[in-house]
N, C-alpha and C positions, 0 to 999 in steps of 0.2 A: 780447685777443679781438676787441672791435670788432664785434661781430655783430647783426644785428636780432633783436628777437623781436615777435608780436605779442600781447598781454598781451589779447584780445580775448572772452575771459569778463568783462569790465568791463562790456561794452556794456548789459546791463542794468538793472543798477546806477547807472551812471552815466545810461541815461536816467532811472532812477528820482529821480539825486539834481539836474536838470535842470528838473524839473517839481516838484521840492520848494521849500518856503521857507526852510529851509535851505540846498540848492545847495549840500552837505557830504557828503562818500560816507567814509565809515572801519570797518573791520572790521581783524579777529583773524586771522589765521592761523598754526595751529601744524603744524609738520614736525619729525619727528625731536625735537629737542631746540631747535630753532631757533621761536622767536616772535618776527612778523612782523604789525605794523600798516601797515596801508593806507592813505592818504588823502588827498585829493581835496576840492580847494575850488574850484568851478566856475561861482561865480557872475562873470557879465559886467562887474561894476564890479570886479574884481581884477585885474587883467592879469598881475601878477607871479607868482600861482601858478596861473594860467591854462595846461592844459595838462602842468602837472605833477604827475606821482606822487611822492608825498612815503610812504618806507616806512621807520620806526622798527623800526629792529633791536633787540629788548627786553636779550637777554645781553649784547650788545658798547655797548649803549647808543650807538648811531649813528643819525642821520636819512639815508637815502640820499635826494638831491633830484633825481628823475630826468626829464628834460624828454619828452614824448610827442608824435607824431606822426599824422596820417594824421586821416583823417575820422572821430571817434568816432562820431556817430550812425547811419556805418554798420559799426560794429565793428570799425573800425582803430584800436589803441593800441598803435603802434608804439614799441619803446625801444633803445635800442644799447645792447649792454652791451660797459661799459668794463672794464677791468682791475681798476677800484679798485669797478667794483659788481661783477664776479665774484669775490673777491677778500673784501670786507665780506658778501656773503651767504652764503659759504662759510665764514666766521668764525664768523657768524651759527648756524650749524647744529652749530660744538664736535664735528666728527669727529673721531673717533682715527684713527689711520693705520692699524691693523689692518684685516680684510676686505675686503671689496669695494672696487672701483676706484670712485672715483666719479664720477657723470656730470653734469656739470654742464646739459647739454641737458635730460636726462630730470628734473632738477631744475626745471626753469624750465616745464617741461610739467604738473608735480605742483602747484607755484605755481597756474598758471594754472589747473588744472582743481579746484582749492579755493574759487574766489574764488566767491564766495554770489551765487545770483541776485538775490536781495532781500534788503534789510536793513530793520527794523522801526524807526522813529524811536527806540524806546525803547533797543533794544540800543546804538543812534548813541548814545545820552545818554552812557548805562552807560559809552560805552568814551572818550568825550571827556572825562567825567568823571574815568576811571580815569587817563589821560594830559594831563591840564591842563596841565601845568608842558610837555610835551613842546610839545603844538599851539601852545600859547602863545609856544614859540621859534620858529616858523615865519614869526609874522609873519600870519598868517592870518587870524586870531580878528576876525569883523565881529560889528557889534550881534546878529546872526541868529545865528550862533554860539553869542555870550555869549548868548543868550534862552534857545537849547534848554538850554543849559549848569546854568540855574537853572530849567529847567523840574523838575516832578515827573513820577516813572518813573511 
């Protein structure tokens, strides 16, 4: 496929998670049957996930690590989707072949117009908490991290 999409329902969010002490953006997203973690580590002393969406597909148990584009402060999170992220998110959702044709565009539209304007530090705890062992592969995890990590809800 090879195609851009602009994932730019982010933008507030991530200015949110920019001006946090944190510099950590992670939510839920459910579709169909398909659960879909989001996550974003944007602080300036990381370079490595600097730029990347990092989305834990919970049924196929896979990290996609997807590199991002374009100016986010003015709402460009641009991503190409490859074969193997069209491909692991279409996985990700356990369609049957029966019914309708499916649209993988109007999928990536349903994504994008889910993603939460703001997220509350507490939910961020709740959901790092609930995927430790996952973040934790990523390579991610700074002192700031690990703080909220042991912080109380």
């Amino acid at each position: 496929m090879n195609s851009k999409f602009n994932l730019y329902k982010l933008k507030s969010i991530y200015m949110e998670a920019i001006s946090s002490d944190e510099k950590t953006l992670i939510f839920e997203i459910n579709i169909g049957r398909g659960r879909f973690i989001f996550m974003m580590f944007v602080s300036d002393e990381d370079m490595e996930s600097k730029d990347r969406l990092f989305i834990y597909l919970r049924n196929i148990n896979y990290i996609l690590r997807i590199k991002m584009y374009g100016n986010h402060k003015e709402g460009v999170f641009d991503i190409y989707i490859t074969n193997e992220i069209e491909s692991k998110l279409t996985e990700e959702l356990q369609l049957n072949q029966k019914g309708n044709v499916f649209n993988f565009e109007q999928f990536l539209s349903q994504l994008n117009s889910s993603i939460p304007t703001s997220i509350s530090n507490e939910n961020k705890i709740v959901i790092l908490r609930e995927n430790r062992a996952i973040v934790g592969e990523l390579g991610a995890i700074d002192e700031v991290v690990s703080r909220s990590l042991c912080k109380d809800v």
